[in-house]
C-alpha angles and dihedrals in degrees: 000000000000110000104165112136088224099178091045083046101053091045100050093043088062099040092048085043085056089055098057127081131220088230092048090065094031108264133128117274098215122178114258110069115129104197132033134262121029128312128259098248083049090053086049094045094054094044093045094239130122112264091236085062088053093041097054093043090057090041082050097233096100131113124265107286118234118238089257090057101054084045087061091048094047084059096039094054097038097234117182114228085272108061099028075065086053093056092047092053089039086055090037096257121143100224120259128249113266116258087247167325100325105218094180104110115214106243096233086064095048082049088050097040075055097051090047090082095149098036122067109236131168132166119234127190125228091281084038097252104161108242098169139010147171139232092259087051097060093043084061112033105016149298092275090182089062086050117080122246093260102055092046093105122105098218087048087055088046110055094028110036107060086198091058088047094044094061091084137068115259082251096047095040095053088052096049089044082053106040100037092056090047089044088046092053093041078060095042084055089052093048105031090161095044115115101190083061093049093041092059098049090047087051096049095042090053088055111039126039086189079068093041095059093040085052102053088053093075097218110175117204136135124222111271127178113281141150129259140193117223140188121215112193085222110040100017142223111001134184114220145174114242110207121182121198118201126212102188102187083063094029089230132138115222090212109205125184113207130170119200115259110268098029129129085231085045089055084043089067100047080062094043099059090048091042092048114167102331123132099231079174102132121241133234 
């Protein structure tokens, strides 16, 4: 059955034509163009279909356009995830899964990661790479700016690193190791040509047989809020409430840690914040 909303479609494909520059999409300018925006050969040329396909679509009398094509005129017509999502609903396409794990952090995270000065608060991608962390975060998890790149990923810390594992309880350690590879497959599933999310289960596979044979379970699950026990080598063991905040257009998880006022672990935290990420640790 044809769903395609022709007369919404035409209209939005000219209006989104009359919003691009030559110059956006590298083509002369000239000086004879009547009306802004590019033309709509130019618009055909750059997405690799016939001018009389383009032509018919903005007139609202074309055929229903494939998923690749609405990909080339995404491109084409520089629209931003938004409104590529727009086009697939307007031509009755559920909109496809992004490439990959997005790692660009929208600034008005990074401002609120800032403003959380007494909650630790980090930003993970879909395979919980940190993308973006605050000071409290790295006084209670670690200093993620002294680790490389490469190491910046909480299931590699995990399953490599015994002082990162043993920062949980046996109880709490045994559900993240669950839940983060199941989480991790559920991601591979959603990015099945990302290298960055092959690259990390080969490499955790290559380093832990405790991930190989989890692995191998196929266990299928996505983060959800939860609570953790955690122990701080400063200020010592502290409850806290897990949230994870999902935005779904990036595909990345705002993580907070919160301890209810009143709390020893409440009062954890205030000490947190003053003793930062200082090794207090006495020397010989």
């Amino acid at each position: 059955m044809d769903q395609v909303d022709r007369t919404e479609l035409a209209a939005f494909l000219r209006r989104r034509r009359a919003r691009v520059q030559p110059t956006d999409v590298g083509l002369a300018g000239g000086q004879r163009r009547r009306t802004p925006g590019l033309r709509r050969q130019e618009v055909a040329q750059l997405a690799g279909m016939s001018v009389d396909y383009y032509v018919r679509l903005e007139q609202g009398r074309g055929p229903r356009p494939s998923r690749q094509m609405i990909a080339a005129i995404g491109r084409a017509l520089r629209l931003s995830a938004d409104e590529l999502a727009y086009l697939h609903h307007l031509v009755g396409e559920v909109p496809g899964p992004l490439p990959g794990p997005v790692r660009e952090v929208r600034p008005g995270v990074l401002h609120l990661l800032d403003r959380l000065d007494d909650t630790p608060a980090m930003v993970c991608d879909a395979i919980y790479d940190v993308l973006a962390w605050n000071a409290m975060a790295a006084a209670l998890i670690t200093d993620f700016g002294a680790v490389p790149p490469v190491e910046r990923n909480v299931i590699w810390r995990f399953f490599t690193d015994p002082v990162a594992r043993d920062r949980y309880d046996a109880d709490g350690a045994a559900r993240f190791a669950r839940e983060a590879v199941a989480d991790l497959r559920a991601a591979a599933a959603r990015y099945p040509k990302d290298p960055s999310v092959r690259r990390l289960v080969d490499r955790l596979s290559g380093a832990s047989a405790d991930f190989r044979a989890r692995w191998a379970e196929q266990d299928v699950d996505v983060s959800r809020s939860t609570s953790k026990r955690i122990r701080h080598p400063e200020v010592g063991w502290l409850d806290l409430d897990c949230e994870a905040l999902h935005d779904p257009l990036r595909d990345q998880w705002i993580i907070l840690y919160t301890a209810a006022p009143g709390t020893p672990s409440h009062e954890a935290l205030r000490l947190l914040k003053v003793v930062g990420t200082q090794d207090l640790t006495p020397r010989p």
